[in-house]
C-alpha positions as a printed Julia matrix, in Angstrom:
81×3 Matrix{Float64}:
 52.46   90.24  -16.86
 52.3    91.05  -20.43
 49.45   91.97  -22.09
 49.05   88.76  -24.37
 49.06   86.5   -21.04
 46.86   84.48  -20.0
 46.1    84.39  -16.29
 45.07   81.2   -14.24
 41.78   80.45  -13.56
 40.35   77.56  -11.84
 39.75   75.33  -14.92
 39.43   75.6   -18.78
 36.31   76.22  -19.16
 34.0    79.59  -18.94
 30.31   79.36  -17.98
 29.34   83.18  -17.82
 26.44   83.27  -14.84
 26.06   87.2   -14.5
 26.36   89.49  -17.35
 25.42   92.77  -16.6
 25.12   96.39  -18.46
 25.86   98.35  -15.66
 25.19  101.98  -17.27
 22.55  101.39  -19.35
 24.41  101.69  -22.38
 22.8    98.32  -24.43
 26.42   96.57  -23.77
 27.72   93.71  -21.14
 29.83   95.55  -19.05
 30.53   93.15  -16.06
 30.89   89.52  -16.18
 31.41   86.87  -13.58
 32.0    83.57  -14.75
 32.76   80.23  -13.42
 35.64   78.21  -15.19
 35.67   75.09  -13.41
 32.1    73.7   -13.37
 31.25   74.06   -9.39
 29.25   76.64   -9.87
 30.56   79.49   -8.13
 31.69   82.65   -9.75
 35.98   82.46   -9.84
 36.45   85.28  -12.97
 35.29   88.47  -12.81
 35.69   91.21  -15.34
 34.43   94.92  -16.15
 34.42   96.88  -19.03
 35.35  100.24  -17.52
 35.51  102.88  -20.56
 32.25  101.34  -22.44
 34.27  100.63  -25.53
 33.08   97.21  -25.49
 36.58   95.38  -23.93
 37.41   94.19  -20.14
 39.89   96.39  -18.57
 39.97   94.72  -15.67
 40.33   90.88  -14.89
 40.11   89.88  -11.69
 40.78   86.03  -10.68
 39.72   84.42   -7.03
 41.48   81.37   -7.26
 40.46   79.74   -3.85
 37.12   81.41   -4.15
 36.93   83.12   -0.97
 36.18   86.39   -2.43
 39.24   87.98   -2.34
 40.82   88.1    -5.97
 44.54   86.5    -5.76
 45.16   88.09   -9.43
 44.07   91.5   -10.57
 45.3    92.42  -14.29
 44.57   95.01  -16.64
 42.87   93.25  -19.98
 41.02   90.43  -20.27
 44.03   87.82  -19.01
 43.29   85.91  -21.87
 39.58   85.55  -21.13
 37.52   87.56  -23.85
 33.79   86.97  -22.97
 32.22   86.14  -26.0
 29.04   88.82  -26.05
């Protein structure tokens, strides 16, 4: 996958319901988010470097918390901080 893809998510839509700074720094470094209204966390995504950007994107698509897509990036999901 190149690095201007975007992976597939549940729906189109991105309802962040944790964002957490993990290390204390003053900066989201871990989102999970819910793209397709139920509810239930389906994108999840760390900033591992604390420059500010996801490095990793993980996606459960079936939500049964085993991530079906793992990327480097944001997979065409930038949280909006």
């Amino acid at each position: 996958m190149g690095e201007n893809e975007t992976v597939e998510t549940r729906g189109d839509d991105r309802v962040d319901l944790i964002v957490a700074d993990t290390n204390n720094d003053g900066k989201p470094d871990l989102w999970a988010s819910d793209t397709d209204g139920d509810g239930k966390a389906d994108l999840f995504q760390f900033d591992t470097d604390g420059d500010g950007k996801v490095d990793v994107t993980m996606v459960d698509i079936d939500e049964d918390g085993t991530p079906e897509t793992v990327v480097d990036g944001d997979g065409g999901h930038a949280p909006t901080f």
